[in-house]
C-alpha positions in Angstrom: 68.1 3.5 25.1 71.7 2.3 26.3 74.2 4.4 28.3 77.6 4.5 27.4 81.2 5.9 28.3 81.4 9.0 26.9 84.0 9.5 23.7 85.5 12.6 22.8 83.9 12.3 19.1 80.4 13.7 21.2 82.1 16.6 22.2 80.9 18.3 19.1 77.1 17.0 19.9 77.1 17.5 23.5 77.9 21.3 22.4 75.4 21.5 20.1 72.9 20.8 22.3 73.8 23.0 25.0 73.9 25.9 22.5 70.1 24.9 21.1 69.0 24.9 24.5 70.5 28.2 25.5 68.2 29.8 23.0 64.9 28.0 23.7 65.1 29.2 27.2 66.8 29.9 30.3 70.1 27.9 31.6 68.4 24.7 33.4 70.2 23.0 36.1 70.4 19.6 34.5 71.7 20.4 31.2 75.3 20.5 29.6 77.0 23.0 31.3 76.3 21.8 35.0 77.3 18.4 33.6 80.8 19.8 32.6 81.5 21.9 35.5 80.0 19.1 38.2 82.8 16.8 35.9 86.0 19.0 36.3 84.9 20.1 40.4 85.7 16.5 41.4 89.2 15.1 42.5 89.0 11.0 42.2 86.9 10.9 38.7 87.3 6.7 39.1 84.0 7.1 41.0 81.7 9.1 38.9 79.9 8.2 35.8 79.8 10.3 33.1 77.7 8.2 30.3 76.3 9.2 27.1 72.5 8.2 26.8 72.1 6.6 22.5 69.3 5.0 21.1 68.9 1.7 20.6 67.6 1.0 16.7 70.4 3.7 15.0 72.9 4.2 18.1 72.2 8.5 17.8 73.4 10.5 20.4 70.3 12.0 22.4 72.0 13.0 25.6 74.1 12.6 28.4 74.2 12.7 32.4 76.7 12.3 35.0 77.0 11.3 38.9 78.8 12.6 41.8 79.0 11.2 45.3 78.7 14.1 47.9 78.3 12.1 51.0 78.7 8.6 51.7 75.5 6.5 50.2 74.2 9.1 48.6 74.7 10.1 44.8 73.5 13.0 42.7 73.1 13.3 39.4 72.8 15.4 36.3 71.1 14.6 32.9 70.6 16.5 29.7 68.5 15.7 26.8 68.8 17.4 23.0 66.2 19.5 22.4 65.5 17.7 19.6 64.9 14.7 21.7 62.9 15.5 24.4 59.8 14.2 25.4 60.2 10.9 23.6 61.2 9.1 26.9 65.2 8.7 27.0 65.5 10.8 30.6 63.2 8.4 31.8 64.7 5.1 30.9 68.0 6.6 31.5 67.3 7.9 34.9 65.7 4.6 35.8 68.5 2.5 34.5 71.0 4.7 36.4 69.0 4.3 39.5 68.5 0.5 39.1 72.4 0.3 38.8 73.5 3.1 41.7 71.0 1.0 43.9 71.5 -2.2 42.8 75.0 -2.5 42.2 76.9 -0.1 43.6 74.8 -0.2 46.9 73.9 3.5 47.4 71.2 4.0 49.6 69.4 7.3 48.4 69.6 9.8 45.4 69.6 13.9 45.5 68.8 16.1 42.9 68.0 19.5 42.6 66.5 20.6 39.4 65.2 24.5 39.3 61.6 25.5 40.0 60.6 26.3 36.3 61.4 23.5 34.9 58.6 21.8 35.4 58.8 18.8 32.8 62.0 17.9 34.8 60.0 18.1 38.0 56.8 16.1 36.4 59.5 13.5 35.5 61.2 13.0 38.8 57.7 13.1 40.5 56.1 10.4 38.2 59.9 7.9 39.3 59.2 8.7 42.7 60.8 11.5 44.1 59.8 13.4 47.1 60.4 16.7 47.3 62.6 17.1 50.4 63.1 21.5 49.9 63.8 24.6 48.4 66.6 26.8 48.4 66.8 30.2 47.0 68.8 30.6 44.1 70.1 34.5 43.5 70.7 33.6 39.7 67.3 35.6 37.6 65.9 32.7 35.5 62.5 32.6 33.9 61.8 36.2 34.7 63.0 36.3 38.1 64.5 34.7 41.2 64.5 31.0 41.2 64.2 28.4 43.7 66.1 24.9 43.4 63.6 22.3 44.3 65.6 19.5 45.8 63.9 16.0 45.4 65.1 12.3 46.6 64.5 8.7 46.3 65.8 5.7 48.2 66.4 2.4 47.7 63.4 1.1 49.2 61.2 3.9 47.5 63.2 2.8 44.1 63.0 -0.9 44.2 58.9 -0.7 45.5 58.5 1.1 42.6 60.3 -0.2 39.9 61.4 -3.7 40.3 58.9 -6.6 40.0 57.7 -8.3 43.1 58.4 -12.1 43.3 54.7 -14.0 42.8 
């Protein structure tokens, strides 16, 4: 997987997938159209990222995700996958490759995200990269056959690099 600025030629993609999602199921906080409202909300765009997530071995499109800042240290971030790519472990390298890079190199000290209750292969994923659960608000929007719940979940810097990066021997 490699993340990438995003170029106006995915426009047509990025669409695409937010329209195949939007009939598979209910709007889900981490897909296309929270990435392209989060994107237009914010007033120094220099420092966001908005990257387009490609494989490797044929450079496809598969997805796309986005950060915002909305206090100091912390980020937050949203990610979206084609339906037709899902569960073949691009969120996954993308998030941690995102992570590794917020921490590492742009010295943030924790991440926020909220992701909504029923989605809970997006919940599984942030649990299994080591994200707390922190809350729950209660979300007035009807999804998945009623009222919804955001779950908000967070990881560190500490939690991150115990996790992820290799321990000296």
């Amino acid at each position: 997987m490699l993340l990438r600025g995003i170029d106006p030629a995915d426009r047509r993609t990025l669409i695409g997938f937010d329209r195949e999602s939007a009939r598979e199921g209910p709007p889900q906080f981490d897909g296309y159209r929270h990435w392209a409202a989060h994107r237009a909300d914010h007033l120094d765009p220099g420092e966001d990222l908005h990257l387009a997530i490609e494989t490797r071995h044929d450079r496809t499109l598969v997805g796309s995700l986005s950060t915002s800042q909305p206090e100091p240290g912390t980020f937050s971030y949203g990610i979206g996958i084609g339906p037709q790519h899902r569960r073949r472990g691009y969120a996954d390298d993308a998030i941690s490759t995102l992570l590794g890079y917020m921490f590492g190199h742009r010295r943030f000290t924790k991440c926020e995200v909220g992701i909504y209750g029923c989605n809970t292969a997006s919940l599984a994923l942030h649990a299994r990269l080591g994200f707390r659960e922190e809350g729950r608000l209660r979300d007035p929007e009807f999804l998945c056959g009623g009222a919804q719940y955001l779950v908000l979940m967070g990881i560190t810097d500490e939690e991150f690099a115990t996790r992820h990066l290799p321990r000296a021997r």
